[in-house]
Backbone bond lengths (Angstrom), bond angles and torsions (degrees), N, CA, C in turn:
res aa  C-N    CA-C-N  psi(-1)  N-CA   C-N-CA  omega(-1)  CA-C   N-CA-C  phi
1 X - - - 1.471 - - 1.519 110.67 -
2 X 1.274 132.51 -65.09 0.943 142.02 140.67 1.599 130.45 10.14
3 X 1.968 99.27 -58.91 1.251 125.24 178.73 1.684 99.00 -57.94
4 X 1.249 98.34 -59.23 1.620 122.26 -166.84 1.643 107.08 -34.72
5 X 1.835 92.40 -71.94 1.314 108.44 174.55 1.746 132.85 -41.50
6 X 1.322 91.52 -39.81 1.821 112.49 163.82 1.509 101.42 -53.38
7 X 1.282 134.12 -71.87 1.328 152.41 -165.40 1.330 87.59 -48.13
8 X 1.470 109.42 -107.71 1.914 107.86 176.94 1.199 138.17 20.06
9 X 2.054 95.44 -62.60 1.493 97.76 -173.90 1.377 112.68 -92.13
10 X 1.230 126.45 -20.56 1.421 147.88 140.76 1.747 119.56 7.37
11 X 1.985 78.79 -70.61 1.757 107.91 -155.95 1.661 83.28 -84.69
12 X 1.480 128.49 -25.51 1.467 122.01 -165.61 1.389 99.16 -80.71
13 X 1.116 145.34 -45.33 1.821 157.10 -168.26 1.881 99.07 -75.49
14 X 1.352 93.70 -31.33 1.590 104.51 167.10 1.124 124.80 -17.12
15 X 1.614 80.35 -84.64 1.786 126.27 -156.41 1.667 93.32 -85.04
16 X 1.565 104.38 -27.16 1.919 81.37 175.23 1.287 110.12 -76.78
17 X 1.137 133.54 -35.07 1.410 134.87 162.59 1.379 105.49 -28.83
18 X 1.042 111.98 -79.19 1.673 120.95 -158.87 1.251 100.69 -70.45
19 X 1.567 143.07 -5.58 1.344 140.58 174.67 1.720 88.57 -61.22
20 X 1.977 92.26 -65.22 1.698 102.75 -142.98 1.678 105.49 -63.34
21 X 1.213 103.44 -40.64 2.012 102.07 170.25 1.472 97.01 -53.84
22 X 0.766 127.70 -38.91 1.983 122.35 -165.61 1.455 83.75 -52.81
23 X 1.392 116.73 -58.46 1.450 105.54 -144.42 1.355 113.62 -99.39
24 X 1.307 106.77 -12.89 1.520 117.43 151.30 1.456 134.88 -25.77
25 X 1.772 100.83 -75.51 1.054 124.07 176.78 1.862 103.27 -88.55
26 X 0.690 130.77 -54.23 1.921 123.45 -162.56 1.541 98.87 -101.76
27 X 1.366 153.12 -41.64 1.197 123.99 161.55 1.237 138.43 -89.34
28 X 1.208 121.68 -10.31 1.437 106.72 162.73 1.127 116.00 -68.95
29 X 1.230 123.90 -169.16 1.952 124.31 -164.30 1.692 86.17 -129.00
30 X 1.548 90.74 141.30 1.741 82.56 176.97 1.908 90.62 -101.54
31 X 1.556 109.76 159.53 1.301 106.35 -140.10 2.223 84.07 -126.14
32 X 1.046 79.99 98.39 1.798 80.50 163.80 1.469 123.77 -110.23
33 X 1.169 109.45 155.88 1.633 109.80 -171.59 1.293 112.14 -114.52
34 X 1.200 121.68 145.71 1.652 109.43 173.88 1.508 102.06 -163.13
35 X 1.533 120.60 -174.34 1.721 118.06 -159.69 1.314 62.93 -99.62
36 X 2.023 85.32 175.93 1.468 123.89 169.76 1.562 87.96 -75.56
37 X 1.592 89.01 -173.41 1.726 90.57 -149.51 1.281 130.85 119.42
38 X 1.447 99.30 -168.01 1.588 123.79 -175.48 1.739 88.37 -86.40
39 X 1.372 110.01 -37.20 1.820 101.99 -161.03 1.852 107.35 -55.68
40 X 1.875 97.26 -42.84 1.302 108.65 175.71 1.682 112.58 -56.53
41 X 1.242 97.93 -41.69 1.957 87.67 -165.40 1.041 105.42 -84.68
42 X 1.484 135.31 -11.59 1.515 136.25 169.91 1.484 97.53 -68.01
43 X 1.036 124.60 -99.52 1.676 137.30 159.01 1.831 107.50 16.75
44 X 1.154 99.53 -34.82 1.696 110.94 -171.98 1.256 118.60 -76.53
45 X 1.299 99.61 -34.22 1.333 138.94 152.21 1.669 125.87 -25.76
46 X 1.131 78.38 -96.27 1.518 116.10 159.29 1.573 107.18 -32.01
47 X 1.329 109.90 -53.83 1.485 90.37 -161.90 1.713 100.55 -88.58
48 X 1.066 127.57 -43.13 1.478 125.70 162.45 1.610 103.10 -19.74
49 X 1.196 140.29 -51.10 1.600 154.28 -150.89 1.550 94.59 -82.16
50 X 1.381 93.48 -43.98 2.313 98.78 -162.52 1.150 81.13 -76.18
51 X 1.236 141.95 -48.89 1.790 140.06 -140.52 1.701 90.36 -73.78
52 X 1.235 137.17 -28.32 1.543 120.57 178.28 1.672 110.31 -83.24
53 X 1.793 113.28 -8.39 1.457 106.96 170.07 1.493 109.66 -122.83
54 X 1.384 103.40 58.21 1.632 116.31 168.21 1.462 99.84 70.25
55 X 1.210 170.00 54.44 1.160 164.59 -169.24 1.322 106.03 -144.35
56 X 1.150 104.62 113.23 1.669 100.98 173.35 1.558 120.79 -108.19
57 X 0.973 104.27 106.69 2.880 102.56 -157.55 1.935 72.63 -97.10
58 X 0.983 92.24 140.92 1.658 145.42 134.33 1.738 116.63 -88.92
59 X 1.516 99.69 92.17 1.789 112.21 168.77 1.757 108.79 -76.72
60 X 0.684 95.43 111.17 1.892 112.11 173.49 1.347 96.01 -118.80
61 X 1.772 105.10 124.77 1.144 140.95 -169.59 1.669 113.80 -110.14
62 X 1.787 116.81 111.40 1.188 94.87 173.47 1.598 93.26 -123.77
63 X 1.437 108.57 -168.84 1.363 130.43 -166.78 1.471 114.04 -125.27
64 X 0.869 120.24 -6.59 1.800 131.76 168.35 1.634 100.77 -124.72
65 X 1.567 99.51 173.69 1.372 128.98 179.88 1.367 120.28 -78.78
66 X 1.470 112.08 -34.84 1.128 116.57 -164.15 1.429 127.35 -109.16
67 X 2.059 117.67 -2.87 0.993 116.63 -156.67 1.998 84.79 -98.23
68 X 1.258 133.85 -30.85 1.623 136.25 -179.11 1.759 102.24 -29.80
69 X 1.861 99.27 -65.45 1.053 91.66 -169.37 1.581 127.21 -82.68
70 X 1.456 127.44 2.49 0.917 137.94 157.69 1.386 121.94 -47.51
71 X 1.587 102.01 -50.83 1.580 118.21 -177.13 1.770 102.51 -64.60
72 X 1.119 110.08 -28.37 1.548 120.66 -163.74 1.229 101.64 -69.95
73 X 1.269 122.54 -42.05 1.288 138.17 -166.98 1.398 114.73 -88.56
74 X 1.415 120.08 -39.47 1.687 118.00 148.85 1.330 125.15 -52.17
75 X 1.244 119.42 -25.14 1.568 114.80 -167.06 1.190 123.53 105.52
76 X 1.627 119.55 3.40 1.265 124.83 -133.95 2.093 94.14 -124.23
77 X 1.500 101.69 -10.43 1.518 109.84 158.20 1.518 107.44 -126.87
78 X 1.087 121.07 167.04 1.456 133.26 171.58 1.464 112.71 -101.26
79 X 0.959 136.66 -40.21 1.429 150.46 151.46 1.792 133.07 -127.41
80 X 1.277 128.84 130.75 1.248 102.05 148.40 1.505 132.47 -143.74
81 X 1.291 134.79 165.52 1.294 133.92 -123.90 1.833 76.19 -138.89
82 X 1.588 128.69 99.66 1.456 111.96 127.71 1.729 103.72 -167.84
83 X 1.273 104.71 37.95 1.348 109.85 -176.78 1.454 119.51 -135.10
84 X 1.690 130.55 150.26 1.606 117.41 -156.57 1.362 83.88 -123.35
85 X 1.430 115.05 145.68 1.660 158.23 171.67 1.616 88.14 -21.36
86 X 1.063 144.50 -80.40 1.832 125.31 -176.64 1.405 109.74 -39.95
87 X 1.132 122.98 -71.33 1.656 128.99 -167.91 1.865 104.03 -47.58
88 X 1.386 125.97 -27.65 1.690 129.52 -154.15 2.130 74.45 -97.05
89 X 1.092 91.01 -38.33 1.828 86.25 -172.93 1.419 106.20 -64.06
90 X 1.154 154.79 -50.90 1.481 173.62 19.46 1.712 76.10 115.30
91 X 1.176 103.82 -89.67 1.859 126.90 -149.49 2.083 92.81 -51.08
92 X 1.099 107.50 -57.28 1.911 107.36 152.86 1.033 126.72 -0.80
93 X 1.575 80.27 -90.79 1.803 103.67 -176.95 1.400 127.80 -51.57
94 X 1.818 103.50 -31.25 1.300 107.29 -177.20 1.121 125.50 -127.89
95 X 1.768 121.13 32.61 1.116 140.17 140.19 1.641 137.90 -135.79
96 X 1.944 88.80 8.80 1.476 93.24 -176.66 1.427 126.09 66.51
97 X 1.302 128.17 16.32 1.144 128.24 -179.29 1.553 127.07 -72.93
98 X 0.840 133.35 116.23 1.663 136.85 -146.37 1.747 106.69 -83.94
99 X 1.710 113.88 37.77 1.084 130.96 -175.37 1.512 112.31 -68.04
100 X 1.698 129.94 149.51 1.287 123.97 143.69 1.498 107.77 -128.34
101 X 1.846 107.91 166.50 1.424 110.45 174.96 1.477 100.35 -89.42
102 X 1.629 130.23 152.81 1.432 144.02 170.36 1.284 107.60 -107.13
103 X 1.167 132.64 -27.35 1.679 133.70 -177.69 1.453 121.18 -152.89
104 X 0.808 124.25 -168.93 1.872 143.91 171.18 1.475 106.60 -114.70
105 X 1.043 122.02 152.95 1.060 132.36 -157.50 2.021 107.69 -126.02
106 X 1.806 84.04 -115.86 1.141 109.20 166.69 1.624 133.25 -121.12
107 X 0.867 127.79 160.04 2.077 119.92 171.56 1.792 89.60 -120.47
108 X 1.277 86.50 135.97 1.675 112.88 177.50 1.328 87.88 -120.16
109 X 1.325 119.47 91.16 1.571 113.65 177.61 1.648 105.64 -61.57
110 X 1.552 99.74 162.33 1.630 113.88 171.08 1.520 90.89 -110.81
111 X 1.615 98.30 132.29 1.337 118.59 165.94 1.554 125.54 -120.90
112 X 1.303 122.28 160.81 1.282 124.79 -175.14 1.472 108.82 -96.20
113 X 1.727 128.78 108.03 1.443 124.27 176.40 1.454 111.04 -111.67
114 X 1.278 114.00 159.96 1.221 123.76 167.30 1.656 117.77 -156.16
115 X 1.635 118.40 153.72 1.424 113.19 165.66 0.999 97.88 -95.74
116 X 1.281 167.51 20.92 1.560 157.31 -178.66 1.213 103.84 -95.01
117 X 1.477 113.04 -50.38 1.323 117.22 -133.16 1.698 108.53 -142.48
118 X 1.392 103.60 108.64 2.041 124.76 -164.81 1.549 89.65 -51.86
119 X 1.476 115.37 -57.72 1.361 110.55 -159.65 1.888 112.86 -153.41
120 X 0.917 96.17 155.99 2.111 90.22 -170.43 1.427 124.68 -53.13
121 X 1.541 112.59 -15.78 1.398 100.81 175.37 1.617 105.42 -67.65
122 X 1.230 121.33 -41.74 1.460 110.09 -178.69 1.681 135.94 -56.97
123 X 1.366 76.65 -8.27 2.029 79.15 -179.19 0.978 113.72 -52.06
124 X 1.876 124.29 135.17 1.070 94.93 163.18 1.462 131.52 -128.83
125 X 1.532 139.37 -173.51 1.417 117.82 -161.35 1.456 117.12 -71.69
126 X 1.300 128.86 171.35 1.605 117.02 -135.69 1.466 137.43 73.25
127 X 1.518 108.09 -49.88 1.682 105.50 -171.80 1.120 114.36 -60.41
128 X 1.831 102.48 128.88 1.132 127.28 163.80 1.711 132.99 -51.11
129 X 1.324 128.32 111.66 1.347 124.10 172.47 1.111 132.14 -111.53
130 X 1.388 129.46 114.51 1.091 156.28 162.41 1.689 106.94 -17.45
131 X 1.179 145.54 111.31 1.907 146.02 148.45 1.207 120.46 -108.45
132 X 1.029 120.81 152.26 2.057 125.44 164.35 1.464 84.95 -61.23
133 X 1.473 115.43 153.85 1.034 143.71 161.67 1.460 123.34 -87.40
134 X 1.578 121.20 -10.08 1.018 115.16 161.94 1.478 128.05 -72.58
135 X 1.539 109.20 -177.04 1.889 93.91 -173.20 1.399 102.09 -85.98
136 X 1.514 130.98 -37.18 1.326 118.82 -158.98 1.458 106.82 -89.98
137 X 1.484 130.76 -21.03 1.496 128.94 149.05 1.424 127.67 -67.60
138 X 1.146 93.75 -25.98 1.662 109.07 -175.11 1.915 80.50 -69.15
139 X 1.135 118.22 -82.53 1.740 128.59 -152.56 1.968 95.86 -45.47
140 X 1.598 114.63 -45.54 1.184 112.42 170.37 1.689 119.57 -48.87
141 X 1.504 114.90 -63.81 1.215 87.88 172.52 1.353 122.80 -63.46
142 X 0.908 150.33 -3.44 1.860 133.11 -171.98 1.534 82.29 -93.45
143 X 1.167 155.16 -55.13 1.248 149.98 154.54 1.295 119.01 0.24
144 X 1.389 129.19 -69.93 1.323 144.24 159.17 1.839 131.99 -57.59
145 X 1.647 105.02 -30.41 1.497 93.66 148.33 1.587 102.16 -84.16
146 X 0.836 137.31 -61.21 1.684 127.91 -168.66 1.978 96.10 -28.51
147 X 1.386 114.10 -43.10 1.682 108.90 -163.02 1.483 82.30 -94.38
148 X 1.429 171.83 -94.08 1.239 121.58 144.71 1.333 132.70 79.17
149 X 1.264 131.54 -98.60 1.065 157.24 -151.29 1.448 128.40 73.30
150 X 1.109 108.99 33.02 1.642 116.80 -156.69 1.770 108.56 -109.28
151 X 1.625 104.27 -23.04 1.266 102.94 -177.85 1.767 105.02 -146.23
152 X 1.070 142.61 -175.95 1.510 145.32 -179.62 1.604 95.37 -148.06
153 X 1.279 109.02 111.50 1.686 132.00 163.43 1.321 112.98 -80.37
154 X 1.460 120.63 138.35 1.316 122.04 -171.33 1.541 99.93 -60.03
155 X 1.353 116.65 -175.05 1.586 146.12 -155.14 1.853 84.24 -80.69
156 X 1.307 105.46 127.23 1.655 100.73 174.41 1.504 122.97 22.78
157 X 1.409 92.32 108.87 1.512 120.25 -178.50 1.020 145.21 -100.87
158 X 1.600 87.19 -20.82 1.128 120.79 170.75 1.893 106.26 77.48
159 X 1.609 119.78 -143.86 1.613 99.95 -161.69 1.551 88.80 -124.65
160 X 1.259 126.79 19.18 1.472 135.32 177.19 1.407 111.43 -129.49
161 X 1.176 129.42 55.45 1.691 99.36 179.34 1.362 93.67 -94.27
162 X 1.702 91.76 -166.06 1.780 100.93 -175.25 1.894 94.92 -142.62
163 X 1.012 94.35 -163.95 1.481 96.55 -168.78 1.687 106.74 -74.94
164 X 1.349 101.97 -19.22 1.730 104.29 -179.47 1.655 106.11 -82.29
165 X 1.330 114.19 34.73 1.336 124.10 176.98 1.617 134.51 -149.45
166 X 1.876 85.53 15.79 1.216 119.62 160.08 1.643 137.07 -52.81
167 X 0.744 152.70 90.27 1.372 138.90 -154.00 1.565 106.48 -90.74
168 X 1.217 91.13 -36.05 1.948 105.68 -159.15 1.437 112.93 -139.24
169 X 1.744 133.06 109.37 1.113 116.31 -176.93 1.513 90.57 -137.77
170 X 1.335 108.40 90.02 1.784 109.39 161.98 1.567 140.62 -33.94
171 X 1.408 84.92 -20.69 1.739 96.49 -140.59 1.889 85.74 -120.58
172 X 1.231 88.41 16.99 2.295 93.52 -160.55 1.870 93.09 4.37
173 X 1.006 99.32 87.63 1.473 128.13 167.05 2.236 102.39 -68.55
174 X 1.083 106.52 125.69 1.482 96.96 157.47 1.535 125.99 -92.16
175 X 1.519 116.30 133.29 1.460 99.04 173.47 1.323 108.39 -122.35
176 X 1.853 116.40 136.49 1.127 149.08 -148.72 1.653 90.94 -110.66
177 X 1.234 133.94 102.76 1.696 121.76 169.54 1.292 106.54 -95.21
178 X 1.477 109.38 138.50 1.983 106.29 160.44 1.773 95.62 -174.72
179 X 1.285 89.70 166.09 1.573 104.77 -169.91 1.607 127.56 -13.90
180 X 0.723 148.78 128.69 1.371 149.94 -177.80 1.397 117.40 -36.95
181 X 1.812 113.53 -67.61 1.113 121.01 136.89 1.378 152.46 13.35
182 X 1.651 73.52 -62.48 2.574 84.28 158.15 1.031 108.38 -133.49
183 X 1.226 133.06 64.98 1.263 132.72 127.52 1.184 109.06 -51.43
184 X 1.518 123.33 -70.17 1.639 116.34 -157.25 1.158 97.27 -75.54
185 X 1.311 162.58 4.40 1.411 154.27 133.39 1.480 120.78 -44.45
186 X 1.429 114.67 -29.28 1.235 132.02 -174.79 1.736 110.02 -72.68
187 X 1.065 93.23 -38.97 1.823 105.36 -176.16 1.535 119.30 -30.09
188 X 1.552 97.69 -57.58 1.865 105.50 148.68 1.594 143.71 -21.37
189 X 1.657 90.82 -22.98 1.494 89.79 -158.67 1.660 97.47 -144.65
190 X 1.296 115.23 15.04 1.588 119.95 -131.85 1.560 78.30 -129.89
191 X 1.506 124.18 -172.53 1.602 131.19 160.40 1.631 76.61 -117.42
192 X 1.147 123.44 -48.32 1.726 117.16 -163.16 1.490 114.30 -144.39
193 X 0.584 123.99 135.01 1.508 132.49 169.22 1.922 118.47 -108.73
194 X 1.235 108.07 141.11 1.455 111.57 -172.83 1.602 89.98 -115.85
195 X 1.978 113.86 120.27 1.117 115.49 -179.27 1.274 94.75 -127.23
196 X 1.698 110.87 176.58 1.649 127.67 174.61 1.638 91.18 -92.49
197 X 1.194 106.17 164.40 1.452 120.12 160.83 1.375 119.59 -45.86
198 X 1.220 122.77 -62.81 1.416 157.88 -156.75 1.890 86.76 -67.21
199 X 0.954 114.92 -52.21 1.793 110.15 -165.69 1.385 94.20 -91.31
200 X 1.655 118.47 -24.28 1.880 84.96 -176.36 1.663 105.30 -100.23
201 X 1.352 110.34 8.51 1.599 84.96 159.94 1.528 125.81 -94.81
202 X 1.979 105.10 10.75 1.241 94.41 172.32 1.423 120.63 -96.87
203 X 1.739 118.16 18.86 1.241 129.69 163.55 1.458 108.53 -107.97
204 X 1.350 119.71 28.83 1.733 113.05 -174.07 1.198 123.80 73.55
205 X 1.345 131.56 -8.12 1.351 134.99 -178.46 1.657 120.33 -85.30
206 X 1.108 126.94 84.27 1.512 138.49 155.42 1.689 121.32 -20.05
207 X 1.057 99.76 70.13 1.713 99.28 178.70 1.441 125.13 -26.10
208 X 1.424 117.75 -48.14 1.642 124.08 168.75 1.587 129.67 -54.10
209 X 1.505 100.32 -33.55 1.260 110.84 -175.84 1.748 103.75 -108.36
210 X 0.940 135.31 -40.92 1.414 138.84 -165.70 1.874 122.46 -99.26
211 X 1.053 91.98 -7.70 1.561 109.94 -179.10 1.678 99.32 -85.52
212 X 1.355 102.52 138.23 1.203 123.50 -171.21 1.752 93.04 -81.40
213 X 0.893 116.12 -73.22 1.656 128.65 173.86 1.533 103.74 -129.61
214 X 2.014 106.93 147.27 0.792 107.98 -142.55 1.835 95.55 -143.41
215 X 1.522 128.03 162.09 1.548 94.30 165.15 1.562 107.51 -122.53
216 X 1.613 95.09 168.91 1.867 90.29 179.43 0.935 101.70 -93.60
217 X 2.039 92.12 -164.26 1.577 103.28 -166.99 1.582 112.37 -80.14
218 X 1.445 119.32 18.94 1.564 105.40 160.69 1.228 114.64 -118.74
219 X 1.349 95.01 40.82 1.788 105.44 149.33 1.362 106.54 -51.69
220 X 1.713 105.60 144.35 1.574 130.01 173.84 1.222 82.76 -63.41
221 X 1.319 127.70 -70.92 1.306 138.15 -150.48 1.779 134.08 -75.92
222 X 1.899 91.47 41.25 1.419 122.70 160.73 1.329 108.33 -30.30
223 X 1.528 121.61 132.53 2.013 105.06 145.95 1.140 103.40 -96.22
224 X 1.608 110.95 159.42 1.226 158.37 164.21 1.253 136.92 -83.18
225 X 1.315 143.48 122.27 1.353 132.96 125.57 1.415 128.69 -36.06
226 X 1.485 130.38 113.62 1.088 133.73 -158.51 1.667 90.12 -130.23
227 X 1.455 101.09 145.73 1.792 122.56 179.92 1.337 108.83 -148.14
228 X 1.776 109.74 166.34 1.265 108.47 -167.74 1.749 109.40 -77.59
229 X 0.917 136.55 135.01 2.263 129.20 -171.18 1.719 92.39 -38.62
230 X 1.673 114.89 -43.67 1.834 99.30 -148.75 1.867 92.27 -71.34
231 X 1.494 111.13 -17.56 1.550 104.19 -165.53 1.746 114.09 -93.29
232 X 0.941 113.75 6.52 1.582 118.03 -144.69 1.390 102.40 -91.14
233 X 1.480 126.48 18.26 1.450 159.65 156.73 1.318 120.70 -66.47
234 X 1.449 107.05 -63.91 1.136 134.80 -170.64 1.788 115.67 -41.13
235 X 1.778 100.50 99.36 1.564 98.07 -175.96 1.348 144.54 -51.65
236 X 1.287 101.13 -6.30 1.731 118.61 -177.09 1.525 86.66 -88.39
237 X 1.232 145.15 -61.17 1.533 137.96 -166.86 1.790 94.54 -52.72
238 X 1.243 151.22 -13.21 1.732 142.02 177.05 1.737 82.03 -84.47
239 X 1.265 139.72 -75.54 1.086 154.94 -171.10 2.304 90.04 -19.09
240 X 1.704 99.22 -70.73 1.283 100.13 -169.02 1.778 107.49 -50.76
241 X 1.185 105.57 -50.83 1.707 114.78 171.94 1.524 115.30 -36.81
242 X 1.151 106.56 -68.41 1.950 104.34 176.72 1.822 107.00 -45.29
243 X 1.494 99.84 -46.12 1.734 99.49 -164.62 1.631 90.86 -44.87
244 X 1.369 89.70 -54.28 1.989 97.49 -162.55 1.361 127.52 -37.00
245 X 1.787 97.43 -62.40 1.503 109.52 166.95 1.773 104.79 -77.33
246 X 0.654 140.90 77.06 1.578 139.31 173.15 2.075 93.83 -118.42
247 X 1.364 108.67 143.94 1.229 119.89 176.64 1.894 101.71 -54.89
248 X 1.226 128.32 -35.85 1.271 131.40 -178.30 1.549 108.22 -68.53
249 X 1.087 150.15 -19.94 0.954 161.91 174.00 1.272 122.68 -94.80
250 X 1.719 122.16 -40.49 1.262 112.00 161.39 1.842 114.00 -74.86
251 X 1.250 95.20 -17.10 2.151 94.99 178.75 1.320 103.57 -75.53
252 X 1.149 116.56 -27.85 1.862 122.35 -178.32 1.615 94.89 -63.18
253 X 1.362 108.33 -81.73 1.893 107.93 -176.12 1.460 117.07 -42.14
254 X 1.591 126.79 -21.45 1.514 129.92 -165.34 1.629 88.16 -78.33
255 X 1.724 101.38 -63.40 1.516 104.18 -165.01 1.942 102.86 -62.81
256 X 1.055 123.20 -37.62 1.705 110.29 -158.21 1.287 108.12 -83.34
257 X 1.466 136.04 -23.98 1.224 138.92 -157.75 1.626 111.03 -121.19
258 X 1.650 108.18 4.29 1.386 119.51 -165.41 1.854 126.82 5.65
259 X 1.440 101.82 69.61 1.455 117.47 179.01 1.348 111.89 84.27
260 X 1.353 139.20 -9.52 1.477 155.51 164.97 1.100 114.18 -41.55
261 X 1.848 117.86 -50.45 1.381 139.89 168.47 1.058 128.26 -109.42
262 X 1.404 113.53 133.34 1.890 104.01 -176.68 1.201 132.99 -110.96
263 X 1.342 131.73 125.78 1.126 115.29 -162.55 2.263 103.04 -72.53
264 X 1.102 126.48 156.74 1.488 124.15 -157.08 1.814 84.99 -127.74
265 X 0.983 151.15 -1.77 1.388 143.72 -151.87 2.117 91.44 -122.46
């Protein structure tokens, strides 16, 4: 009897076990964050792909830069996917967040637009250009006129400079900094503006075709899948990785974004 009773409570502590892993791993939703966007409709993607290898994603949608990794850092996402290897270095340094990257993503190249001006030989000296005002967009664009030909950056610059790291500006170019955001608003008023992918197709502008200069896919400034360091183990996050890089996912970004977006994997 005894024996019995042993057994019983055994098989009962069991089955709660194997309830709470059940729901651990296969029903809860693992919860990633990413901008509106391409990050969101890729991601959508993505999880359609995990959902045939047990994975159930939760897409959480934000509208700024800064609230993803906040959530990341509460506990309150499990991963999220819309930011490239300078900016996660930046976000580090200046909040200590005990983040790592797990994959490559996408490149949203930064391109050089303008209404003035068909193509770069015409620029002319004076024109005003439009930059993000931040440091790691800010250092990207001067990056891209320097590749360009529009300006010469001193000897290693590393992936941030600023204009005080100019060496050579032929064209005494003006630069105008402000939010990322309006750049392509600026175009109006601008000789050029230096935008991301992601913001000038929300003014109609086709990065492949309309970009004055443009960057490839060995941009520094890859995105990432980013996770918390203690979780970055965790076997269901390889599971999200395959969905990502899966041939269905890079044919999705080829066909929807027609060369605008790159797949980096």
């Amino acid at each position: 009897m005894k024996n019995l009773a042993f057994l019983l409570v055994s098989l009962f502590f069991t089955s709660l076990f194997a309830v709470g892993c059940g729901n651990q791993t296969n029903d809860k939703p693992l919860k990633i964050g990413v901008t509106a966007g391409p990050h969101a409709e890729i991601m959508n993607v993505v999880k359609k792909i995990a959902a045939n290898d047990g994975v159930t994603i939760q897409v959480i949608v934000y509208n700024d830069y800064i609230k993803p990794n906040v959530a990341l850092n509460q506990g309150d996402l499990d991963m999220n996917s819309f930011q490239h290897q300078p900016y996660l270095h930046n976000v580090i340094d200046d909040r200590k967040y005990e983040f790592v990257s797990i994959a490559k993503t996408i490149v949203l190249p930064m391109g050089l637009y303008s209404k003035t001006f068909s193509n770069l030989t015409q620029v002319t000296p004076g024109s005003t250009v439009a930059i993000p005002n931040d440091p790691t967009n800010g250092g990207r664009a001067f990056l891209l006129l320097e590749k360009s030909g529009l300006i010469t950056l001193k000897p290693n610059p590393g992936l941030q400079p600023s204009a005080r790291d100019i060496a050579d500006n032929p064209k005494n170019l003006l630069f105008t900094e402000m939010d990322i955001g309006q750049t392509p608003h600026a175009l109006a008023d601008t000789g050029l503006a230096v935008i991301t992918s992601s913001y000038a197709q929300e003014v109609n502008l086709v990065p492949a075709k309309d970009a004055l200069a443009l960057e490839d896919v060995d941009s520094p400034y890859t995105n990432i899948i980013v996770v918390r360091a203690k979780d970055k183990d965790n076997p269901v996050f390889q599971k999200v990785i395959t969905a990502y890089h899966s041939e269905e996912v890079k044919q999705f970004v080829t066909d929807s974004y027609n060369g605008s977006i790159l797949p980096a994997w």
